[in-house]
C-alpha positions in Angstrom: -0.7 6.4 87.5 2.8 7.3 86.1 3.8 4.1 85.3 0.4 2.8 84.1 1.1 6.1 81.6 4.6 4.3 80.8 2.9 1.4 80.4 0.6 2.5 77.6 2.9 4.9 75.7 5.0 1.6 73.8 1.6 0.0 72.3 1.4 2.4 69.1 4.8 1.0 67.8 3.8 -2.5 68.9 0.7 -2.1 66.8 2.7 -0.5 63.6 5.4 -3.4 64.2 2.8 -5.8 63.7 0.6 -4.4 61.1 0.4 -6.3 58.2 3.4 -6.3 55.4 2.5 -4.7 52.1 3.3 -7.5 49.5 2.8 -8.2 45.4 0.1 -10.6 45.3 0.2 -10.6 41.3 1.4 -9.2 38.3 1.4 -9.0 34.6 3.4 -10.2 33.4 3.8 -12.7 35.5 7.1 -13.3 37.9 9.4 -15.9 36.0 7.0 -16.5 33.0 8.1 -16.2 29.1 5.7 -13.5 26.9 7.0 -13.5 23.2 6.9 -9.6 22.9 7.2 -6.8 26.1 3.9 -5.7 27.0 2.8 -2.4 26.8 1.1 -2.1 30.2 2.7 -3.5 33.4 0.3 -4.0 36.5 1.0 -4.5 40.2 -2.0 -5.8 42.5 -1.1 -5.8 46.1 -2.5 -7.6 49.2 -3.5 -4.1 50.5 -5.1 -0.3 49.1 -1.6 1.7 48.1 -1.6 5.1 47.9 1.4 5.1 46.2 3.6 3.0 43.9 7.6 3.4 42.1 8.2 1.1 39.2 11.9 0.7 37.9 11.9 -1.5 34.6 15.4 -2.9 33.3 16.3 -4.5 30.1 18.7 -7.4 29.2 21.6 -5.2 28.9 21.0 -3.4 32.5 19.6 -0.6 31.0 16.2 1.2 32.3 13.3 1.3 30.0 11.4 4.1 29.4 7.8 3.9 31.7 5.0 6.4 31.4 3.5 7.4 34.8 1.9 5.5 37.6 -1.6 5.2 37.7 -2.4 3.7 41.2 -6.4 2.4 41.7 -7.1 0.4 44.9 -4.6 -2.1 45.6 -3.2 -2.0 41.7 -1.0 0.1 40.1 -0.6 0.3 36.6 2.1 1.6 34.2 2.7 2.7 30.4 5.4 1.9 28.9 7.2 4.3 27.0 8.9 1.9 23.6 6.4 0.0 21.6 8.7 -3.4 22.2 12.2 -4.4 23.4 15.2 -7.1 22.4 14.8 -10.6 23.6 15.9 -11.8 26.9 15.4 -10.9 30.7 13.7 -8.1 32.2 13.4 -7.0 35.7 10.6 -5.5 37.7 11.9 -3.3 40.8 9.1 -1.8 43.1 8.1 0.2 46.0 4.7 1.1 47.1 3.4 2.6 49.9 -0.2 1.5 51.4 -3.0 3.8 52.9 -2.5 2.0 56.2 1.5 3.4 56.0 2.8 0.4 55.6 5.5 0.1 52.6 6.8 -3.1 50.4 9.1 -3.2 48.0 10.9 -6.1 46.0 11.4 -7.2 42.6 10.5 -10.1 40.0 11.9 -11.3 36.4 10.2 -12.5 33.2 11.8 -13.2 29.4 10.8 -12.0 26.6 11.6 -14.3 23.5 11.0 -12.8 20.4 11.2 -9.3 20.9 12.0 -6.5 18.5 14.9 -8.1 16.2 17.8 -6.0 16.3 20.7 -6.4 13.8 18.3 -5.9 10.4 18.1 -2.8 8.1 15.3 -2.5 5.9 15.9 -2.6 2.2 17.5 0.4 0.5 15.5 2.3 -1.9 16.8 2.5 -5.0 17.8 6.4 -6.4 18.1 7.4 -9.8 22.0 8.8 -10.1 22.3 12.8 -10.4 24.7 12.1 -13.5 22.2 10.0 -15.6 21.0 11.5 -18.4 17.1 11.5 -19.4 16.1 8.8 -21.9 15.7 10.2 -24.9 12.7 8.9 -27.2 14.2 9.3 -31.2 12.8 11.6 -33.6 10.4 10.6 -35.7 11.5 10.8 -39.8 8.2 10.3 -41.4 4.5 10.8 -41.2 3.9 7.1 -41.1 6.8 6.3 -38.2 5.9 9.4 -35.7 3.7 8.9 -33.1 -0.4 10.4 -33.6 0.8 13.1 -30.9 3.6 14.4 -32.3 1.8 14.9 -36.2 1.4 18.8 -36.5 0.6 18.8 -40.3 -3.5 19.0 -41.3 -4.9 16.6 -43.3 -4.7 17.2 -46.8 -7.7 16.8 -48.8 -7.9 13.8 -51.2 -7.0 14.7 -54.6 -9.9 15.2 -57.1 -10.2 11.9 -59.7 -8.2 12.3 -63.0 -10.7 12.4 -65.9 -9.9 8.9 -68.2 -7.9 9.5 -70.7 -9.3 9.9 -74.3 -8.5 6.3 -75.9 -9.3 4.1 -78.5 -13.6 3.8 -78.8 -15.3 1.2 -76.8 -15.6 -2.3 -78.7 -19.8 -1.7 -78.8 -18.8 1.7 -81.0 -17.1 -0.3 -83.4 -20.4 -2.6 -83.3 -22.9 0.1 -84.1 -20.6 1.4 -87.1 -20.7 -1.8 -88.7 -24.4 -2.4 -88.1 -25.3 0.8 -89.3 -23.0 0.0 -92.8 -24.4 -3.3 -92.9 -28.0 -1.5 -93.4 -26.6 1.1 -95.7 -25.7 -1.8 -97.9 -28.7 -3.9 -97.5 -30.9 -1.2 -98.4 -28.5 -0.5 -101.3 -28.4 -3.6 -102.9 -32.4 -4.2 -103.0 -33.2 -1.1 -104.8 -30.1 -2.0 -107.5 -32.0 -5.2 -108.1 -35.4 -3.7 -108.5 -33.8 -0.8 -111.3 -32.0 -3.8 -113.1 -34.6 -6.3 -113.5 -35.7 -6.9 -117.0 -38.9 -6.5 -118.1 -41.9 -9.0 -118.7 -42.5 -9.7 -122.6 -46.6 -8.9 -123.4 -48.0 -12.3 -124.5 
């Protein structure tokens, strides 16, 4: 009985030396593909439920970009990224996860990122007016007729009342009416000296 006892005791680490080995079965992105811009969302599917997933993200100059938290559903585990984009080049994907049957995995996978954010460029200055400058100035109207219609303050003066005409020489049709009136003073005066002259008629 002992040693059937012995016997049985080294079958639970047989049976967790040969349990299957938690491995990446995808990704996105993809191991050794090109994306033009770093994603904002990286996601792990393994070959097995994890309960539990780290996710170590490094840059092209070996530096570790900022993730969000792991979100693990299933056998994926998904993960925010914490910079809207990153510089062109490589990036590396380090890992460790831990399934619900205990078994663990870890390794690591590259892709390259060719456009990226472009670093080196300043946006355009914007332009200040100087603290020395002096205001523009608009000149000073002289006249009534050269200043602006905002800047007349004077009323309207009334337009002045018509001269009467001037007393001149009489029309020409005055000068016409004299004449015609002498011209009848004669006419009438000459018929009535040629009736009083007239000699008389001898008697037969």
């Amino acid at each position: 009985m002992i040693v059937g006892i012995l016997g049985i005791l080294p079958f639970p680490s047989i049976a967790t030396a040969y349990a299957p080995r938690l491995t990446l079965a995808s990704s996105t992105p993809g191991a050794e593909t090109r994306v033009g811009h770093l994603p904002q969302v990286l996601q792990l599917v393994f070959n097995d439920k994890i309960v539990d997933a780290q996710v170590i993200l490094t840059g092209p100059d070996s530096a570790a970009v900022s993730l969000g938290a792991v979100t693990v559903r299933n056998e994926t585990a998904r993960i925010a990224l914490g910079v809207p984009d990153g510089a062109p080049g490589s990036y590396t994907v380090s890992y460790t996860a831990t399934g619900s049957n205990g078994a663990a995995g870890n390794g690591s996978f590259s892709f390259t990122v060719t456009t990226g954010a472009k670093t080196g460029t300043s946006a355009k200055p914007t332009r200040t007016p100087s603290p020395t400058a002096a205001p523009t100035v608009l000149p000073v109207a002289t006249s009534a007729a050269a200043a602006p219609a905002d800047f007349l303050t004077s009323k309207a003066q009334p337009p002045a009342a018509a001269a009467p005409p001037a007393a001149g020489r009489p029309a020409w049709w005055t000068y016409a009416a004299v004449l015609l009136v002498v011209a009848c003073v004669l006419v009438v005066f000459l018929g009535f000296s040629r009736r009083r002259i007239r000699p008389g008629i001898p008697a037969k």
